[in-house]
N, CA and C of each residue as an Amber inpcrd file, in Angstrom:
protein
   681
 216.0800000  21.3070000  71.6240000 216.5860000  22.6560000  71.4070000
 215.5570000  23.5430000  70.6920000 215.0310000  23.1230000  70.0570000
 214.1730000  23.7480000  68.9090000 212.7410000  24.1680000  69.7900000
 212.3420000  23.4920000  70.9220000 211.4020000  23.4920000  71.4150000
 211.7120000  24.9370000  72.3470000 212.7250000  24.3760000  72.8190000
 213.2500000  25.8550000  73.8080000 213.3760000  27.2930000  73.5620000
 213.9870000  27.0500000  72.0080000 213.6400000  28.3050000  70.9480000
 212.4620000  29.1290000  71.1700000 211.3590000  28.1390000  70.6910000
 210.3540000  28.3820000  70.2260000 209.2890000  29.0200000  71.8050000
 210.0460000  28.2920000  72.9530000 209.4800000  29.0270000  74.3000000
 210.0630000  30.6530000  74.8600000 211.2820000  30.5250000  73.9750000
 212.0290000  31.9220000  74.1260000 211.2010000  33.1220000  73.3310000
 211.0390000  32.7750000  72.3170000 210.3510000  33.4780000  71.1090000
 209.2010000  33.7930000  71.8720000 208.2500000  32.7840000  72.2980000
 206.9220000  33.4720000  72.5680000 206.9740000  34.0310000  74.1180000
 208.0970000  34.1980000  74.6830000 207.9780000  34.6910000  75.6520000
 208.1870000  36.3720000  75.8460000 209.6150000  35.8120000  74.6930000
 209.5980000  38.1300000  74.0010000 208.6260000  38.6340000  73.6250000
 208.0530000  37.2190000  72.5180000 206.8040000  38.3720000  72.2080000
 205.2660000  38.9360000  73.0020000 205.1530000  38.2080000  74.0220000
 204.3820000  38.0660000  75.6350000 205.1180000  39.1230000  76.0000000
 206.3320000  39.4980000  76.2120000 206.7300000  40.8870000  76.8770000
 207.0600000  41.9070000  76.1140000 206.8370000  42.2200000  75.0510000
 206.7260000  43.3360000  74.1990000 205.5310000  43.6410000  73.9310000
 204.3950000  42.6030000  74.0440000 203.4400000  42.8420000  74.0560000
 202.6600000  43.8580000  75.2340000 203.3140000  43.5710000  76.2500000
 203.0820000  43.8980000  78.0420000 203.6700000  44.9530000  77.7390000
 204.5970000  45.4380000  77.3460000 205.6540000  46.8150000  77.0260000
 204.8060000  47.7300000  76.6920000 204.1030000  47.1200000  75.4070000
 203.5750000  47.8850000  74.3790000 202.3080000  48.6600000  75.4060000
 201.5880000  48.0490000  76.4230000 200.5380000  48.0460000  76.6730000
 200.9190000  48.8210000  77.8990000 201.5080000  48.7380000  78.5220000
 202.2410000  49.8230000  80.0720000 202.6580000  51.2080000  79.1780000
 203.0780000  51.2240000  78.0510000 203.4990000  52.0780000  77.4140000
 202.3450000  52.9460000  76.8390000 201.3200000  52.6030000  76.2960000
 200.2700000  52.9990000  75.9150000 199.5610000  54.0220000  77.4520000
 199.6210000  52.9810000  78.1830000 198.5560000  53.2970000  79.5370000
 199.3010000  54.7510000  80.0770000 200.8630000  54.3550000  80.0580000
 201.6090000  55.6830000  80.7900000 201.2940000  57.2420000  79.9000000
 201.2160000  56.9080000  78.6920000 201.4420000  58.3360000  78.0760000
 199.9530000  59.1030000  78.0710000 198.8500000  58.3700000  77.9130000
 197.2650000  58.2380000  78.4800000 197.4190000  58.9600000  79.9160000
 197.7470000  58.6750000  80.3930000 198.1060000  59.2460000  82.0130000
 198.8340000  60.6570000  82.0870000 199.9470000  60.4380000  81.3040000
 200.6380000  61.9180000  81.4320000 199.6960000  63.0130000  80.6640000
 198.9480000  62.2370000  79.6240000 198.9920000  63.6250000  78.8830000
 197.2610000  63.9360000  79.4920000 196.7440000  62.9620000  80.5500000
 195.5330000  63.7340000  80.5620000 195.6610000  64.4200000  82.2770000
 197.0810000  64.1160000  82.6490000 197.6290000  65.1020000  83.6900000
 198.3440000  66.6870000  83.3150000 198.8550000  66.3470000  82.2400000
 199.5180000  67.6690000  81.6400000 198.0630000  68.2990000  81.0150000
 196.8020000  67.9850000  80.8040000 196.0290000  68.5240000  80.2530000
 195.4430000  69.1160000  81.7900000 195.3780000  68.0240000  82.8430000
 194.3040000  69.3760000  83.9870000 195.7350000  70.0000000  84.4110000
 196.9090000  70.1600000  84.2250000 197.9260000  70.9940000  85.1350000
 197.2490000  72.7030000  84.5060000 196.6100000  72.7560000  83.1940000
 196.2180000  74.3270000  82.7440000 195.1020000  74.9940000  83.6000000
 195.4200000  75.6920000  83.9880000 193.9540000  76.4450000  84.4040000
 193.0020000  76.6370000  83.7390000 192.2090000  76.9100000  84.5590000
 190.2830000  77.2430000  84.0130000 189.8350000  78.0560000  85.0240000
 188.7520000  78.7220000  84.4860000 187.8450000  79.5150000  84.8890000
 186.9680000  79.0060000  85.6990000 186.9500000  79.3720000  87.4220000
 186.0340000  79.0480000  88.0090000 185.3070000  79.5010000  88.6240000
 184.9450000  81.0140000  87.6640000 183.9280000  81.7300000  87.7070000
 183.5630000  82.7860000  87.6850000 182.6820000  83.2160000  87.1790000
 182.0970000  84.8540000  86.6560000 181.2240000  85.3850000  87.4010000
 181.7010000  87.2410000  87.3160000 180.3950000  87.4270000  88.0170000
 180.4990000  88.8470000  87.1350000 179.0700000  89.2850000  85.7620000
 177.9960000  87.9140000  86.1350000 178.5980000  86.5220000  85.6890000
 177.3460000  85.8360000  86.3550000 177.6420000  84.4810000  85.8070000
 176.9060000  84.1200000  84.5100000 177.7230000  83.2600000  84.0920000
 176.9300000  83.0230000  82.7580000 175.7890000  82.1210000  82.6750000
 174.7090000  82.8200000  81.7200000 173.1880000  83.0510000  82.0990000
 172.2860000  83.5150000  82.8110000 173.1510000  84.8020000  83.3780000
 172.2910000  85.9320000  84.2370000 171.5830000  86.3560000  84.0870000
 170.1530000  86.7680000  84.2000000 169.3080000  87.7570000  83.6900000
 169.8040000  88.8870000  84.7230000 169.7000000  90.1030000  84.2290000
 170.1680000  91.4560000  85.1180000 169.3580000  92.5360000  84.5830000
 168.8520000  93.2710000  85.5580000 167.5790000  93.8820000  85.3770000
 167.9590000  95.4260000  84.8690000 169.6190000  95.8510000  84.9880000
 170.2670000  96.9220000  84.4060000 171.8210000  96.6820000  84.0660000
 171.9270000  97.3120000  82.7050000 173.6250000  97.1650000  82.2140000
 175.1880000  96.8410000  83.4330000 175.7130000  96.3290000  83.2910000
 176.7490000  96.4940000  84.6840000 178.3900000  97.1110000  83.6490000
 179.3310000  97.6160000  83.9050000 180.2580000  98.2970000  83.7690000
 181.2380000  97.4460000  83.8650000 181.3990000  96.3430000  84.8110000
 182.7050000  95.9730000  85.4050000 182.0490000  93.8000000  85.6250000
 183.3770000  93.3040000  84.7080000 183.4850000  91.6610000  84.8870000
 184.2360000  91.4220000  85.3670000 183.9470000  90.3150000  86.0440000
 185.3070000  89.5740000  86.8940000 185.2050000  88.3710000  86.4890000
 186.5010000  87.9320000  86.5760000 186.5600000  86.3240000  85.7860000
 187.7050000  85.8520000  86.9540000 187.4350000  85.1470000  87.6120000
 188.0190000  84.2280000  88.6470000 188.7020000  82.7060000  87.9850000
 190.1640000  82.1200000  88.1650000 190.6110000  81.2870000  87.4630000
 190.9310000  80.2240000  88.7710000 191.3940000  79.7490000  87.9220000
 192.2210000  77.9410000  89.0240000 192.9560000  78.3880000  89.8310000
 194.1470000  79.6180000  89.5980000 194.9610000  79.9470000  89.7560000
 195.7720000  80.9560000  88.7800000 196.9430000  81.7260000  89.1470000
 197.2470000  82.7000000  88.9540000 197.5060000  82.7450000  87.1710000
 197.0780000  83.6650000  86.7650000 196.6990000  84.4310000  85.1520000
 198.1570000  85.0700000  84.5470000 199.0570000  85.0560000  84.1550000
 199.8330000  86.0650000  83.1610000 199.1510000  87.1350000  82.4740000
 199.3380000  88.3010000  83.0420000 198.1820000  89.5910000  82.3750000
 198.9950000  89.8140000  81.1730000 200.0430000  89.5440000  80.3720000
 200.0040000  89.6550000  79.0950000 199.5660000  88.5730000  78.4570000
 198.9220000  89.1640000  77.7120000 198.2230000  88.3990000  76.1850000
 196.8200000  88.0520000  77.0840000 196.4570000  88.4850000  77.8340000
 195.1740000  88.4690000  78.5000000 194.1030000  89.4260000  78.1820000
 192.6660000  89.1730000  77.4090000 191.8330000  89.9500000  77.0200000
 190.4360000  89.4510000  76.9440000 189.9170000  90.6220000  76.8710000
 187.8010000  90.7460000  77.3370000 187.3500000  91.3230000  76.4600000
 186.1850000  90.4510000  75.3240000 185.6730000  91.5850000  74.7720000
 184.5920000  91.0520000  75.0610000 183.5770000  92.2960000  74.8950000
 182.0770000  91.9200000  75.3440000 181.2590000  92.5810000  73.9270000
 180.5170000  91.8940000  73.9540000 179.1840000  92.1750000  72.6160000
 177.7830000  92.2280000  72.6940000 177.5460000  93.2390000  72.7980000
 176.3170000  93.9860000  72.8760000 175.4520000  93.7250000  71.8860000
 174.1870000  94.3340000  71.9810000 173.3590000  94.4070000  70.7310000
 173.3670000  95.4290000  69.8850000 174.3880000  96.5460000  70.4400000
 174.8850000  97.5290000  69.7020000 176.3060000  97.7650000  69.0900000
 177.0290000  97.0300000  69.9000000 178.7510000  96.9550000  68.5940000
 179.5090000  95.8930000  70.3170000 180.6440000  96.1180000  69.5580000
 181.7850000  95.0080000  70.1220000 182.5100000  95.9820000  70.5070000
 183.0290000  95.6360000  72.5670000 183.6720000  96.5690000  72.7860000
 184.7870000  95.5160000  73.3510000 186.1500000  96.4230000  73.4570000
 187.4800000  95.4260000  74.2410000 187.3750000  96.1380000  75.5410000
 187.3750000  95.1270000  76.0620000 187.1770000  95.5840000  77.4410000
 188.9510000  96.4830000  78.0520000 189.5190000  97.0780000  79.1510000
 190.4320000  97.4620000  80.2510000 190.0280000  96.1790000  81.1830000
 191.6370000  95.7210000  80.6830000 191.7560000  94.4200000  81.4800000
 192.7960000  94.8070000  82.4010000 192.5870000  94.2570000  83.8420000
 193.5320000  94.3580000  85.2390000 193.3580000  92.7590000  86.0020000
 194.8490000  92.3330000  85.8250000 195.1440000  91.2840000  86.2050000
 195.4790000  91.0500000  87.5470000 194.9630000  90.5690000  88.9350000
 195.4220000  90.2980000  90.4490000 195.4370000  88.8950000  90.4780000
 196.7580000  88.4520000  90.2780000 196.1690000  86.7610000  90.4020000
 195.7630000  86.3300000  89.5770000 195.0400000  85.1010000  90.2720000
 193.9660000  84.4230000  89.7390000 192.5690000  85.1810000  89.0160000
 192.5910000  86.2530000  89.4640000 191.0100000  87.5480000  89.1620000
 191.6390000  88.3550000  87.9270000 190.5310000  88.0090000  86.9780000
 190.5940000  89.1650000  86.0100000 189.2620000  90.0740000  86.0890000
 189.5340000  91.3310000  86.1000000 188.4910000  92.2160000  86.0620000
 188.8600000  93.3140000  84.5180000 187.3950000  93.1480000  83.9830000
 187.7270000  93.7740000  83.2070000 186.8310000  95.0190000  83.1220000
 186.6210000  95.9800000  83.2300000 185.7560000  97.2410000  82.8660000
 185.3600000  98.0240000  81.0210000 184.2800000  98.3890000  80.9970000
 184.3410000  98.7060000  79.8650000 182.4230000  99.8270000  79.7990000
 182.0750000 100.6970000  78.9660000 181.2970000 101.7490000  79.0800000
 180.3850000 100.9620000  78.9480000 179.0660000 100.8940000  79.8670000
 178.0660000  99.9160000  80.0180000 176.9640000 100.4450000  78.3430000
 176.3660000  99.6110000  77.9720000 175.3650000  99.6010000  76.8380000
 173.9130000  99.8410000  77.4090000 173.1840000 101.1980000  76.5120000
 171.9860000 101.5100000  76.8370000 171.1240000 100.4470000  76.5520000
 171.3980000  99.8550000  75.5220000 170.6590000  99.2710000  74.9890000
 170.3880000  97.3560000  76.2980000 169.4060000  97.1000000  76.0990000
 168.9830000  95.9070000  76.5310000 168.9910000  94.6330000  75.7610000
 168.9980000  93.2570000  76.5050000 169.5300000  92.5030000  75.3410000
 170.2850000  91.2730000  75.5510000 170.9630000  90.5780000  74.7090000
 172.1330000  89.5160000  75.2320000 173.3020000  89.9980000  75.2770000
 174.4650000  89.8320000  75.6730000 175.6430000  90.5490000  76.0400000
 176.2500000  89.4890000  76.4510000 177.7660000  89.2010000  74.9970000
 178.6640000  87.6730000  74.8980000 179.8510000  88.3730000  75.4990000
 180.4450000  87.5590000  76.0630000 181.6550000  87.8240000  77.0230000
 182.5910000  86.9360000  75.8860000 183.8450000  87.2460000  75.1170000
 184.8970000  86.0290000  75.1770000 186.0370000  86.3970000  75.3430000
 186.7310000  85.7220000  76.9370000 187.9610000  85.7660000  76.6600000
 188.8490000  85.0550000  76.5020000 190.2430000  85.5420000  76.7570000
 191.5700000  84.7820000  76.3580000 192.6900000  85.2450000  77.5500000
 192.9670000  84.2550000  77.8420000 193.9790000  84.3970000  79.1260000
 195.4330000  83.5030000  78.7590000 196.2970000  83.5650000  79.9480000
 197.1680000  82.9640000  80.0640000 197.9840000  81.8490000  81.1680000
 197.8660000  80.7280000  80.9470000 198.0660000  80.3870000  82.3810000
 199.2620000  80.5410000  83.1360000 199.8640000  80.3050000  83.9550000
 200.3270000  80.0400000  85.3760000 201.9840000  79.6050000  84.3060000
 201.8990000  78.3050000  83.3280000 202.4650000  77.4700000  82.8520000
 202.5690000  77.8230000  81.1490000 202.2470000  79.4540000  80.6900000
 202.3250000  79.6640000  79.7660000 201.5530000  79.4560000  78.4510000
 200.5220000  78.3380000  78.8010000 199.8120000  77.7560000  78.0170000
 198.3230000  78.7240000  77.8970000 198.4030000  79.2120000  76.8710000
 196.6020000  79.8550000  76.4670000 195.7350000  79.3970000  76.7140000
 194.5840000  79.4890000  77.3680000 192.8530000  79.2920000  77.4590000
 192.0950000  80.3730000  76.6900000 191.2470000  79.9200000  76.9010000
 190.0910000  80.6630000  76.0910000 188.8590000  80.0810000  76.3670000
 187.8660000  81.1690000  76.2880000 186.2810000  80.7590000  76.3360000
 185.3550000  81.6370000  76.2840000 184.2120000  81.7730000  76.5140000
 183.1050000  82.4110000  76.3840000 181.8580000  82.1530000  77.7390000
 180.7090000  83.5330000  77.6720000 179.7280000  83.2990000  78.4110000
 178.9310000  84.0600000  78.2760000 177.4280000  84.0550000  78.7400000
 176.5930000  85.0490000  77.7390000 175.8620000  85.7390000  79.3250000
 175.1760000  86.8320000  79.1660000 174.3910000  87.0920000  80.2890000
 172.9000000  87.7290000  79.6560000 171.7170000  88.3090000  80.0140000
 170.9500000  89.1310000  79.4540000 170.8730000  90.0900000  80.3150000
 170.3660000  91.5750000  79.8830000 170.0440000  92.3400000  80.3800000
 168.4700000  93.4970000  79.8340000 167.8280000  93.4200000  80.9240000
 166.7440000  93.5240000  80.7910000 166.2690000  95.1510000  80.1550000
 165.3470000  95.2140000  78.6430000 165.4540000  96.5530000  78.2330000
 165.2240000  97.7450000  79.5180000 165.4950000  98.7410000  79.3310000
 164.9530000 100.1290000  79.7990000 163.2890000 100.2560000  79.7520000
 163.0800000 100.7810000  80.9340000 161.6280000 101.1020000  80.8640000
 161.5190000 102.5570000  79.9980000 160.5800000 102.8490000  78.9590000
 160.4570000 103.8320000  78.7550000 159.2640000 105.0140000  79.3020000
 159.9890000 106.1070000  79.6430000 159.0430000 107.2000000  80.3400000
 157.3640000 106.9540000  79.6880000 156.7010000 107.4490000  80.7100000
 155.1380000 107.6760000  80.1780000 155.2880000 109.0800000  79.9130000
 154.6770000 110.0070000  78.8630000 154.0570000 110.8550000  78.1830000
 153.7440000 111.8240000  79.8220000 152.8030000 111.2960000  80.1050000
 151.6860000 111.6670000  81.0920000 152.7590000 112.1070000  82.4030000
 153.5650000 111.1470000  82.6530000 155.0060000 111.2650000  84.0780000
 156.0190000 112.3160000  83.9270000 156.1760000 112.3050000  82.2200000
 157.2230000 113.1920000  81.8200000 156.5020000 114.6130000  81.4740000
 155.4320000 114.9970000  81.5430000 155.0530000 116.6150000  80.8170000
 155.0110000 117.0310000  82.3960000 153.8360000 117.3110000  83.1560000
 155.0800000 118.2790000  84.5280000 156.1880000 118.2810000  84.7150000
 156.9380000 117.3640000  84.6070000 158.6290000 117.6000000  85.3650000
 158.6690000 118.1570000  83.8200000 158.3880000 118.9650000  82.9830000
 159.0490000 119.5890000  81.9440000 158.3320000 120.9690000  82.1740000
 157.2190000 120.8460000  82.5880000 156.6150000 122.2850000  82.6840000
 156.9860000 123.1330000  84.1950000 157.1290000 121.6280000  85.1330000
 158.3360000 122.3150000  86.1520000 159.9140000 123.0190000  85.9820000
 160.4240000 122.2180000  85.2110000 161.4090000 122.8650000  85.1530000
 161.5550000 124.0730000  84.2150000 160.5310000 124.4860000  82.9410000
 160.4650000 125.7600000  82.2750000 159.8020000 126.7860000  83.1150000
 159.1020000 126.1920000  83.8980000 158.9450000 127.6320000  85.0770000
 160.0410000 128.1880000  85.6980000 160.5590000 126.8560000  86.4190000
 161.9050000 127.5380000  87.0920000 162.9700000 127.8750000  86.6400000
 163.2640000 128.3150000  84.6530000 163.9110000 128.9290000  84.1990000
 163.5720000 129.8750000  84.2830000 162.1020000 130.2760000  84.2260000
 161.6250000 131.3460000  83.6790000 161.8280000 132.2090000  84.5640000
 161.7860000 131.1910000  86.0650000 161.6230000 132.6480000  87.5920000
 163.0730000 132.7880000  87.8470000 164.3940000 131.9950000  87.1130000
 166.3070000 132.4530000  87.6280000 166.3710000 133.7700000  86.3850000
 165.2420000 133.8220000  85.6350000 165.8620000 134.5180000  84.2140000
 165.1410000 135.9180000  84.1980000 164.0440000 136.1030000  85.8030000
 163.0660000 137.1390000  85.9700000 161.6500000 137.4250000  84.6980000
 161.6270000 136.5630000  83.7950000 161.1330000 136.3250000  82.1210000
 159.3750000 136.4820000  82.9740000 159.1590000 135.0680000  84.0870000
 158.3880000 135.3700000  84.3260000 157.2000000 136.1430000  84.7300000
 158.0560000 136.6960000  85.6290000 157.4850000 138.5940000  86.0880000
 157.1640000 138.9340000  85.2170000 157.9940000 139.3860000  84.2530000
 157.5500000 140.0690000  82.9480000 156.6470000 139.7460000  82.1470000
 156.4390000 138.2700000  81.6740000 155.5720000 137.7870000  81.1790000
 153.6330000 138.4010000  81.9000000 154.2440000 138.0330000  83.1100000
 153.0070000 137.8710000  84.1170000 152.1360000 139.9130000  84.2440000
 153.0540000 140.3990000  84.1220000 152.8370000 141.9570000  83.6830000
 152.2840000 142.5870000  82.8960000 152.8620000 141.7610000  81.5960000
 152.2350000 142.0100000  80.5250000 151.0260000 141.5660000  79.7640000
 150.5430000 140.7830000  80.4370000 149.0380000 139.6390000  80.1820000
 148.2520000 140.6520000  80.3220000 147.4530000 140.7670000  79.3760000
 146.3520000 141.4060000  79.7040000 145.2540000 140.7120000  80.4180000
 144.4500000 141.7170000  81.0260000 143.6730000 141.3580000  82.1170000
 142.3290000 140.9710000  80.8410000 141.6140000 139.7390000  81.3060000
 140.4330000 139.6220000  80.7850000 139.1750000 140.5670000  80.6280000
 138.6910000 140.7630000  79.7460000 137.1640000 141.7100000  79.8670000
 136.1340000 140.5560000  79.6470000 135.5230000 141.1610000  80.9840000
 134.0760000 140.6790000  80.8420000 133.0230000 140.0990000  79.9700000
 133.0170000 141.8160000  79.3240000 132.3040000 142.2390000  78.0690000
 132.3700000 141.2340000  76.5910000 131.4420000 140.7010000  76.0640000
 131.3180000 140.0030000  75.0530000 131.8310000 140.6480000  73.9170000
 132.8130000 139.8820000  72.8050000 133.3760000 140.5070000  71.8750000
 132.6850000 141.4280000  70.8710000 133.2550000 142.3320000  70.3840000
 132.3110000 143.7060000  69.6270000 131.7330000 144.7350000  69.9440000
 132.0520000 144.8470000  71.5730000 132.1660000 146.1210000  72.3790000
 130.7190000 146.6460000  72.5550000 129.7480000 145.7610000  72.1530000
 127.9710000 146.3940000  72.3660000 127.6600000 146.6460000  73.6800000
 128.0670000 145.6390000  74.7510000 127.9060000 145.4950000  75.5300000
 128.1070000 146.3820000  76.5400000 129.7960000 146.8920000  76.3840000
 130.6640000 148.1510000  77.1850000 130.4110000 148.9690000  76.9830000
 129.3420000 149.5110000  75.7040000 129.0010000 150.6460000  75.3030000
 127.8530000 151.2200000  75.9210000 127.2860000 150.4880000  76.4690000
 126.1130000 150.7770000  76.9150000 126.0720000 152.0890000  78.4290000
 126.7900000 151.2030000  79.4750000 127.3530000 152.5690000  80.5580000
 127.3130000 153.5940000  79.6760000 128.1970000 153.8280000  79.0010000
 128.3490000 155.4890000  78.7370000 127.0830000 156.0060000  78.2920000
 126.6740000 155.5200000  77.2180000 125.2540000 156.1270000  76.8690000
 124.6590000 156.2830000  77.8790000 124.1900000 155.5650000  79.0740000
 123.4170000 155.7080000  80.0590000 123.7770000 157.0200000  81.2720000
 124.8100000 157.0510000  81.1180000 125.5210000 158.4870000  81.6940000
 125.3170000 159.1420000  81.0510000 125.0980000 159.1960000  79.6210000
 125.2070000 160.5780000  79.1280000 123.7150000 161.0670000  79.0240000
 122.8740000 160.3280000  79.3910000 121.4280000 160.4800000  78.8620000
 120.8210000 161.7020000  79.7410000 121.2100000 161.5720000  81.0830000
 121.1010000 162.6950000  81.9700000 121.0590000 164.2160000  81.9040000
 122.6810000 164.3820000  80.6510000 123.1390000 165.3710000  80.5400000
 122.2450000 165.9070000  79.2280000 121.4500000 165.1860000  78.6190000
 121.1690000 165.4390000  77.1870000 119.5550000 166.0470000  77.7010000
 119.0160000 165.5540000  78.4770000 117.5880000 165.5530000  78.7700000
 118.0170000 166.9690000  79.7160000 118.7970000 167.0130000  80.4220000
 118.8400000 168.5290000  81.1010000 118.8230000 169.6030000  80.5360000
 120.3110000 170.0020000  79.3590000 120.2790000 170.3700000  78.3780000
 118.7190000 170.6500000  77.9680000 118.3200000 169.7030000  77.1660000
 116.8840000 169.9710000  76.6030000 115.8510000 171.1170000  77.9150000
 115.9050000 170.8190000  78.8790000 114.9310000 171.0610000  79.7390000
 115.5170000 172.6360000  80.1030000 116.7390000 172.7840000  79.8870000
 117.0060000 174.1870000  80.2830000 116.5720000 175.0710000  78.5540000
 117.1950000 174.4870000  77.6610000 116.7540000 175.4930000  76.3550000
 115.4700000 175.4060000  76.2950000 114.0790000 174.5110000  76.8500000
 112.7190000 175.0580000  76.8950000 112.4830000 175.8190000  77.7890000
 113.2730000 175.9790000  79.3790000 112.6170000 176.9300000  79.7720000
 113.3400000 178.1700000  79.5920000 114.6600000 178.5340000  78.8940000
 114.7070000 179.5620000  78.2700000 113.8900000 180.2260000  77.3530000
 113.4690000 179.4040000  76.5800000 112.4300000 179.7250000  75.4040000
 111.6680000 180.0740000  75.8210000 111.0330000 179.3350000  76.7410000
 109.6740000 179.8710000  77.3840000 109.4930000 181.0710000  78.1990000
 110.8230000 181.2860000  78.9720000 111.1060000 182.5600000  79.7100000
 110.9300000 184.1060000  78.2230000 111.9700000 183.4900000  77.0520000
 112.1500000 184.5800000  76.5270000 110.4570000 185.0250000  75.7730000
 109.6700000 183.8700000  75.5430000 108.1160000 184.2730000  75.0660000
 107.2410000 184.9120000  75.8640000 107.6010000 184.6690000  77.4470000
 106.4680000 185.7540000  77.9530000 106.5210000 186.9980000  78.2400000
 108.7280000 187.0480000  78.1800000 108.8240000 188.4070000  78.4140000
 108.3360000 189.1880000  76.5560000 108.5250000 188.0970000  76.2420000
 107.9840000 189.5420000  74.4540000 106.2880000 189.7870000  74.6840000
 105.7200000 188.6820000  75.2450000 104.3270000 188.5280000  75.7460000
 103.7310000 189.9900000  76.7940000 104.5630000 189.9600000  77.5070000
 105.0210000 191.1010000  78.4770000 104.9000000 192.5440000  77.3400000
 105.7040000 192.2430000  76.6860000 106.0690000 193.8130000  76.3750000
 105.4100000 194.0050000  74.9780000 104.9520000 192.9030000  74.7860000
 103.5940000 193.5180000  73.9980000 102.5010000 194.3980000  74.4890000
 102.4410000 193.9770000  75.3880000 100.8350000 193.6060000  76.0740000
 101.1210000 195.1260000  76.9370000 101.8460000 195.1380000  77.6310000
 102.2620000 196.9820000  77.9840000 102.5570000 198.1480000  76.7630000
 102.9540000 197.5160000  75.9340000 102.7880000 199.0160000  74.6510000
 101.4260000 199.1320000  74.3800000 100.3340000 197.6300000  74.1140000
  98.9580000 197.9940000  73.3520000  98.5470000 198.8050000  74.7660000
  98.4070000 198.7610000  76.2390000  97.8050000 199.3110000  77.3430000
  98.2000000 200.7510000  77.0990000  99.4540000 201.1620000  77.3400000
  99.7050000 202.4550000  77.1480000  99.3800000 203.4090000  76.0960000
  98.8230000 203.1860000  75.0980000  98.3250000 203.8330000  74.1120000
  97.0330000 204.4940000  74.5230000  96.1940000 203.3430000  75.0880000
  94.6900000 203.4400000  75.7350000  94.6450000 203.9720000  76.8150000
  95.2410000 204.1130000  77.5290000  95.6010000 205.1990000  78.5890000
  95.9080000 206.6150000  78.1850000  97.1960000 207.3310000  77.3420000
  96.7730000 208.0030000  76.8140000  95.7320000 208.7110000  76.4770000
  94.5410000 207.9430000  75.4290000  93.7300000 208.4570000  74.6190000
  92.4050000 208.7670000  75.1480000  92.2700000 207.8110000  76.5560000
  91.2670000 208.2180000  77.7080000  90.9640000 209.5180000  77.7210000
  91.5800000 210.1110000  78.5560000  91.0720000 211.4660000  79.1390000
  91.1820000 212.7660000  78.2540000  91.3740000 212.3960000  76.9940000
  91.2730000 213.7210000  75.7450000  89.5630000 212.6230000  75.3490000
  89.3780000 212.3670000  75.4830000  87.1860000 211.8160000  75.3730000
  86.9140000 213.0760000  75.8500000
């Protein structure tokens, strides 16, 4: 009897043991089935670790399956501040939009969704975007002196401007130069002048020459013929 006992005994404890161990294995099973029943993200665009050669406006985040758009959110982080993205839920697709950043740089995505089954996800992804080229000096001064002309010609400024310019002189500064014409014109008038008051002069000396020279004759005529 005692022996039989003792085969009963180790046979419960041989199947509680087996219990214990089916029991272990089953809940191992459920719970790493109830863990993939949640959705995930299967994929971004961008994708994470993009290089992108200019800012983009608009993410899409693609899931397992269909999203609960409440309690669903995007924020993205710049090298200039943290923005929340305008989130729109279709499905499985979240798109989120938000005012693209001048600045160049890394740019962290993290969001938070909802699944299908009520249960929250969450995650993150990074992209870069490549700085701005900055203008050359040299590229940018015509298109500036183009476009102040063509204020100048809707505003008529130019005309006016162009009117009022004085015309260049020749003539070397201090006026020696311009002065010279006139003197040379006038030299004509000065030497004529001269040439007419000598031969006035000279006219008026021979007529006194003259009328000398006929009073001394007439005397001697006279005094002739009383000899």
């Amino acid at each position: 009897m005692r022996k039989n006992r003792g085969r009963v005994v180790a046979a419960i404890v041989a199947l509680a043991m087996l219990l214990t161990a089916i029991g272990g294995t089953a809940v191992s099973i459920l719970g790493a089935s109830s863990a993939s029943a949640h959705d995930r993200l299967v994929s971004s665009d961008p994708a994470d670790g993009a290089e992108l050669d200019a800012p983009v406006d608009t993410l899409t985040l693609t899931f397992s399956a269909a999203i609960i758009p409440d309690g669903t959110q995007v924020r993205v982080s710049t090298p200039a501040a943290e923005v929340d993205a305008d989130v729109a839920v279709d499905g499985e697709t979240v798109t989120a939009t938000f005012d693209p950043p001048a600045e160049g740089g890394e740019h962290r995505v993290q969001w938070r969704a909802v699944s299908a089954d009520g249960h929250p996800i969450e995650g993150e992804l990074a992209y870069d975007v490549a700085a701005p080229a900055e203008p050359s000096p040299e590229a940018s001064e015509p298109a500036d002196a183009g476009a102040a002309e063509a204020e100048l010609e809707e505003s008529g400024e130019l005309e006016g401007l162009g009117a009022a310019a004085p015309e260049p002189s020749s003539s070397p500064a201090g006026g020696g130069a311009g002065t010279e014409p006139e003197a040379g014109g006038a030299m004509p008038l000065v030497y004529g002048a001269v040439l007419v008051a000598l031969v006035g002069t000279a006219g008026v000396l021979v007529a006194r020459s003259r009328r000398r020279l006929h009073q001394s004759v007439e005397p001697g005529r006279q005094d002739g013929p009383q000899g």
